[in-house]
ZAMARGU-4260 file (C-alpha; in steps of 0.2 Angstrom, whole numbers, plus 5000, padded with zeros to 4 digits):
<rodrens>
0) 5171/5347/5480 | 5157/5361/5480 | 5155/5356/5462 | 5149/5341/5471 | 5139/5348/5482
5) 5129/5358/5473 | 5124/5343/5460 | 5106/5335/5467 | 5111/5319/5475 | 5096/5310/5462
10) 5109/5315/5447 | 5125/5308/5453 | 5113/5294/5459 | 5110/5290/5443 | 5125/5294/5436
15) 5134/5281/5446 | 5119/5267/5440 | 5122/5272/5424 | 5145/5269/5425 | 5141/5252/5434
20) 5130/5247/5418 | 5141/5253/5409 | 5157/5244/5416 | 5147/5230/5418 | 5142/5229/5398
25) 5160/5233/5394 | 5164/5218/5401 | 5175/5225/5416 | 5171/5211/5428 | 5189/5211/5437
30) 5183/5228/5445 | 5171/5214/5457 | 5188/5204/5460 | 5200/5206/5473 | 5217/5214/5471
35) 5229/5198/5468 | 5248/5198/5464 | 5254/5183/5460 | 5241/5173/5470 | 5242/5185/5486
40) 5230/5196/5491 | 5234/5214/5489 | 5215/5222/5491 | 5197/5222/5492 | 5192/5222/5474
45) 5186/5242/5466 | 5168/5237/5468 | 5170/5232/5487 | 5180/5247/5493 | 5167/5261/5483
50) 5153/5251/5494 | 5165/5252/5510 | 5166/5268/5507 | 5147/5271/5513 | 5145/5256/5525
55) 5160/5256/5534 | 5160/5272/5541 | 5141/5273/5542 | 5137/5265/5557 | 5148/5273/5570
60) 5143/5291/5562 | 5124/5286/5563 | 5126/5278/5582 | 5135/5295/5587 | 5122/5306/5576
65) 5107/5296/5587 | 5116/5301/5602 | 5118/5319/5599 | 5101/5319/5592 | 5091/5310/5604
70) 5101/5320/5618 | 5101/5336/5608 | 5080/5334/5607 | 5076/5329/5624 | 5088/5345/5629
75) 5077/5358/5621 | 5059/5350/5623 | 5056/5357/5641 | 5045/5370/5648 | 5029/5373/5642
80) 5028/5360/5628 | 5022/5346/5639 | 5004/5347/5637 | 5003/5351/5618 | 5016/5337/5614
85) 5007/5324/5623 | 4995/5327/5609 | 5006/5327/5595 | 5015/5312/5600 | 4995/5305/5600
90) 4997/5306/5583 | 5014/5304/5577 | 5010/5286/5588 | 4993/5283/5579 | 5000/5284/5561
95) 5015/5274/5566 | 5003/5258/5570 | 4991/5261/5554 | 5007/5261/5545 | 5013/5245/5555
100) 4997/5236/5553 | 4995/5241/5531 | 5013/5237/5530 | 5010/5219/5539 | 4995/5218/5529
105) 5005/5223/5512 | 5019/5210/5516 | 5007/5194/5520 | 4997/5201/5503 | 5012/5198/5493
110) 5020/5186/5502 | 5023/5174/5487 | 5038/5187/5481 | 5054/5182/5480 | 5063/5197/5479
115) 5081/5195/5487 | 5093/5180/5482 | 5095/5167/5492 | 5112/5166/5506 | 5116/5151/5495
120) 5119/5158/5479 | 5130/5172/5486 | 5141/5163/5497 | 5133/5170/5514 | 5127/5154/5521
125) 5116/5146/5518 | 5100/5152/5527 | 5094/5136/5541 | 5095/5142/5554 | 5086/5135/5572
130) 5071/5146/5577 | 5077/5155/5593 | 5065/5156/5607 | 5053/5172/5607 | 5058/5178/5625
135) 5076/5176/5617 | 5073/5188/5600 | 5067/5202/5611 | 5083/5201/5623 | 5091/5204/5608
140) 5081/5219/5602 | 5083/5226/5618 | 5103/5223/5619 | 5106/5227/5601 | 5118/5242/5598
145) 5107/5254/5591 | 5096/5250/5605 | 5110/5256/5616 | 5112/5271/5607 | 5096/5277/5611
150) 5097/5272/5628 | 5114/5281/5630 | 5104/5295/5620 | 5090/5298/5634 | 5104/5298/5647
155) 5115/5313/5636 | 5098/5323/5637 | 5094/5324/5655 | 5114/5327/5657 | 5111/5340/5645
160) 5096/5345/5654 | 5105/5347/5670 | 5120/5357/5663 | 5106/5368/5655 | 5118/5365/5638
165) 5101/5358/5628 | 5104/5375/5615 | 5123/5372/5614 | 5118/5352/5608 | 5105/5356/5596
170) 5118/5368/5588 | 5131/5356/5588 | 5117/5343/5581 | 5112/5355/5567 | 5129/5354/5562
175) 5132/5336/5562 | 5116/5333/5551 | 5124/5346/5539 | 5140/5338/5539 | 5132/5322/5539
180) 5123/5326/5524 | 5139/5331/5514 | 5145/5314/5519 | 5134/5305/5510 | 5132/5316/5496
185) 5150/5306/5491 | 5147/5290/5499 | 5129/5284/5492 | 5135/5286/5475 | 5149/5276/5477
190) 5140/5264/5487 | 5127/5260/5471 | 5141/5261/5460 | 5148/5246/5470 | 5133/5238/5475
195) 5129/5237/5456 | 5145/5232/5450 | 5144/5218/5463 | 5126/5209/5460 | 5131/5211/5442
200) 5145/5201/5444 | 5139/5191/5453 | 5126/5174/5449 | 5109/5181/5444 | 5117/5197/5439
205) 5104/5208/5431 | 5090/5197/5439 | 5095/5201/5455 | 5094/5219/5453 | 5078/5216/5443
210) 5070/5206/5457 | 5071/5221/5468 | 5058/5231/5458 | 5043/5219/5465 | 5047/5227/5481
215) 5038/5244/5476 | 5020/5234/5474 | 5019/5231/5494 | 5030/5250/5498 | 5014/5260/5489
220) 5001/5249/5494 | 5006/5253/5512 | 5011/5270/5509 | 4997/5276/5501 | 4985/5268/5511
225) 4993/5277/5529 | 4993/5294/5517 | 4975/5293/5513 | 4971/5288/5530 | 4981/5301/5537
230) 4972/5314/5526 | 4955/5309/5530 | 4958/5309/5548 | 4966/5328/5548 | 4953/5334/5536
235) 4938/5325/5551 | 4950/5334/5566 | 4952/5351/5556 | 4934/5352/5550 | 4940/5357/5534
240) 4937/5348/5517 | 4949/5332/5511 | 4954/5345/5495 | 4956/5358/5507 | 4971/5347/5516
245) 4977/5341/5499 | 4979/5360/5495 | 4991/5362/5508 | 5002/5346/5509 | 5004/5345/5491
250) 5018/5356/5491 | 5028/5352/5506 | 5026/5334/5496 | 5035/5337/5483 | 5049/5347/5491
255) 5050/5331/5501 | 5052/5319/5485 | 5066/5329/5476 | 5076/5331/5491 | 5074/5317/5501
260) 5077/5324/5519 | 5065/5329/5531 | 5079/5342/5538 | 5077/5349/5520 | 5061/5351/5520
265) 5058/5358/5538 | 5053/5375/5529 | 5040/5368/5518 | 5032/5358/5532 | 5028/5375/5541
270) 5021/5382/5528 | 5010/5366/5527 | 5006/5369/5545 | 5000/5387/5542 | 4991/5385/5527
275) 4983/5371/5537 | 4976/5383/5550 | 4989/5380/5563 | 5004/5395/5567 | 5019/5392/5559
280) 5030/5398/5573 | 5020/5388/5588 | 5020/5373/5577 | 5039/5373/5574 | 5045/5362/5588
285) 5033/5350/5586 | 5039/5343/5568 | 5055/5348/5571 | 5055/5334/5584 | 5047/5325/5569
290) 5057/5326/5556 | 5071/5319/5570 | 5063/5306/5574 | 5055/5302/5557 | 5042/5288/5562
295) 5030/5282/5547 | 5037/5282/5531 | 5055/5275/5540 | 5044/5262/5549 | 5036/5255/5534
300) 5052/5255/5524 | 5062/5248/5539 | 5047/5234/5542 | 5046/5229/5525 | 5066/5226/5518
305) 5066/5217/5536 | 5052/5205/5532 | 5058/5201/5513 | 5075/5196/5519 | 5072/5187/5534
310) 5063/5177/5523 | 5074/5176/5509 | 5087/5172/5524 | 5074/5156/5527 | 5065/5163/5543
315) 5047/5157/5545 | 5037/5174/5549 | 5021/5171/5554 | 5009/5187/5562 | 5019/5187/5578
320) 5035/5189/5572 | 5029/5202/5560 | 5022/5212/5574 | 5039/5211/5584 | 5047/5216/5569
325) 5034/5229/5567 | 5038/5237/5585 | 5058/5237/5584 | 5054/5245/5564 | 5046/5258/5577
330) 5056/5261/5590 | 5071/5261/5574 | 5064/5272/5565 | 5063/5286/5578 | 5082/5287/5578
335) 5085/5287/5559 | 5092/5306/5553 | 5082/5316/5543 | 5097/5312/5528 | 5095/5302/5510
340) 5094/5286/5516 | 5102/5286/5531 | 5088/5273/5541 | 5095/5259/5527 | 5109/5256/5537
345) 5095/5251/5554 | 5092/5238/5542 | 5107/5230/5545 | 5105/5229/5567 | 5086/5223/5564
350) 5091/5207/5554 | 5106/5202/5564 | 5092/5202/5579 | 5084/5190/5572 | 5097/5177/5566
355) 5101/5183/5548 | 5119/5184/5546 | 5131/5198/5548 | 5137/5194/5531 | 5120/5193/5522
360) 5113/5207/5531 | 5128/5218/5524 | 5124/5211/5507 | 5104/5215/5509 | 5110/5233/5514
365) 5119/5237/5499 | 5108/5228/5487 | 5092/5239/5492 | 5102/5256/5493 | 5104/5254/5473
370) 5087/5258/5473 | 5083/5265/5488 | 5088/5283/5484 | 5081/5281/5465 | 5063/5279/5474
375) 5063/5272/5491 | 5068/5286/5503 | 5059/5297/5492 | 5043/5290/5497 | 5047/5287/5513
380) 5052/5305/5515 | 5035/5312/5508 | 5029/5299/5522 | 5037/5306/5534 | 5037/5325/5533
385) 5017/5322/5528 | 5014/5311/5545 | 5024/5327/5554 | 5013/5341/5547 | 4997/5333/5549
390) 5000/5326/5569 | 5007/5342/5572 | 4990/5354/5567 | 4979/5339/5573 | 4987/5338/5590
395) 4986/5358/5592 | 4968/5358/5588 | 4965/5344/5601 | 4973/5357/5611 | 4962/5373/5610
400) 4946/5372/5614 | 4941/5384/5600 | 4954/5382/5591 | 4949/5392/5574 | 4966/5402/5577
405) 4978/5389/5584 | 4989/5404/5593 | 4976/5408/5602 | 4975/5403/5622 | 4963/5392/5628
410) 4947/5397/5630 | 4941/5395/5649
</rodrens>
């Protein structure tokens, strides 16, 4: 199991492509077939219980993890913080709508792409559906499980608060993340392995798995664009150069794209901040609280993948329902952990509020994980960790008066 552990999640990602292909060319097709003996069904088929593996036990871990995690944050994000947060949030808020509005403007841009097979050809209905009313899709935003999980989250902080226990949480939330992170270290390669194995077999085959790679024309366009915005606005704030900035998030960037976790990449993000003029130390809570809540980069994805199916699903999606979509991508994305593709699974909760089927929304899920943590997550993570460096220096500096050293007090 260490073995495991110690072998970059990327490799056994691949390794586990590379068997399904493999099984898949050797013509292995009963490991996509139930179990039968003698006409009775005896179990799942291989390819099904490897993707189980990840999806079943996902979404009760992730509901918990949002609990503790929200709670946990709320806990220790008292006394003294207030005013400097309020700035940061400015910010972490302001990238998260330039993300939404280039990630709406991406997907109308390539609308024409049909990226994810139709319910039809996969026996998961067979997409008409009647368009529910628009008062009726937020109730079901707002009453939607993981919508509960936050709520239920806020409540567990001011307990926390009140029991003065915010310390004890975070501990206990640091250790779920790990825990959490070995997890999927297992499950995610078994999941593409199944995934895989699954659209091989099934009608379409490797053009289904094909059809996915469109999807990474609207992901840049959006995610470059925010990043280059982004840029620009810190290197205005900071009155520094746009080289200067590049200088210093360069390399907390590609921390972020090999490891895929914002939790990993916590220490690289303060030593963006400092080089970007802010202290280290002071700035620590600030992204901390951003790589939990992990905004941009989870949005974009989140809003995206959302869009493609409901219209492969055989939803009309015109600018309004983008923009709903836009804000629950949001509000989701806030409670995704900082792991390898854990905010896939939101995926799931986000369709089904909108009338996609439990059954498709499963089988959307574990399509786009086969390449989510190939290339995916690893731009969203850069996104992300990015967004939480440079909101973090540019709300300090809106903080200080002078703030040439951000440590300093402000100047009266």
């Amino acid at each position: 199991m260490k073995t495991i552990h110690d072998i970059p999640l990327l490799l056994l990602v691949v390794v586990a492509a590379l068997a399904a292909f493999g099984m898949w060319a050797l013509g292995a097709a009963q490991l996509a077939e139930p179990i039968v003996i003698n006409d009775v069904f005896i179990l799942k088929s291989i390819a099904n219980l490897a993707k189980d593996a990840l999806f079943v036990p996902l979404k009760p871990l992730m509901y918990a993890l949002i609990i503790l995690s929200i709670g946990s944050s709320i806990a220790i994000s008292t006394g003294g913080l207030g005013a400097k947060f309020v700035r940061v949030r400015f910010f972490f808020v302001l990238f998260s709508l330039i993300g939404m509005a280039l990630a709406i403007g991406a997907y109308f841009l390539f609308s024409g792409l049909n990226i994810l097979p139709d319910p039809s050809t996969i026996g998961a209905g067979d997409g008409a559906l009647a368009q529910s009313p628009f008062a009726e899709k937020i109730y079901g935003v707002l009453v939607s499980p993981l919508m509960i999980c936050i709520y239920t989250g806020l409540l567990f902080g001011r307990a926390l608060i009140a029991l003065d226990m915010g310390r004890e949480a975070d501990m206990i939330s640091d250790l779920f993340i790990k825990g959490f992170r070995k997890f999927l270290q297992y499950t995610i390669p078994l999941a593409v392995f199944g995934s895989i194995t699954l659209a091989l077999n099934s009608p379409g085959g490797v053009q289904t798995l094909s059809d996915l790679l469109p999807l990474l024309a609207p992901y840049m366009m959006a995610m470059i664009g925010v990043w280059l915005i982004i840029i620009a606005v810190t290197a205005s704030i900071q009155g520094r150069g746009i080289g200067f900035i590049l200088a210093a998030v360069l390399p907390q960037a590609l921390v972020a794209f090999s490891t895929s976790s914002s939790m990993a990449t916590l220490t690289a993000t303060k030593q963006a901040c400092s080089d970007m003029g802010a202290s280290g130390d002071e700035s620590t809570p600030f992204f901390t609280i951003g790589a939990t809540i992990n905004m941009v980069g989870t949005l974009i994805g989140l809003l995206l993948m959302s869009l493609y199916a409901m219209k492969a699903f055989g939803i009309e999606i015109g600018l309004v329902e983008a923009i709903v979509v836009g804000f629950q991508s949001m509000v989701f994305a806030t409670a995704a952990a900082g792991t390898p593709s854990a905010s896939v699974v939101l995926l799931q909760d986000i369709l089904v509020s909108h009338g996609v089927s439990a059954e498709y929304a499963t089988y959307v899920t574990g399509l786009i994980i086969t390449i989510d943590t190939l290339i995916l997550d690893r731009l969203r993570t850069v996104m992300n960790t990015q967004s939480d460096s440079m909101s973090t220096v540019n709300g300090l500096k809106l903080y200080y008066r002078k703030p040439r050293i951000l440590g300093e007090e402000p100047v009266e």
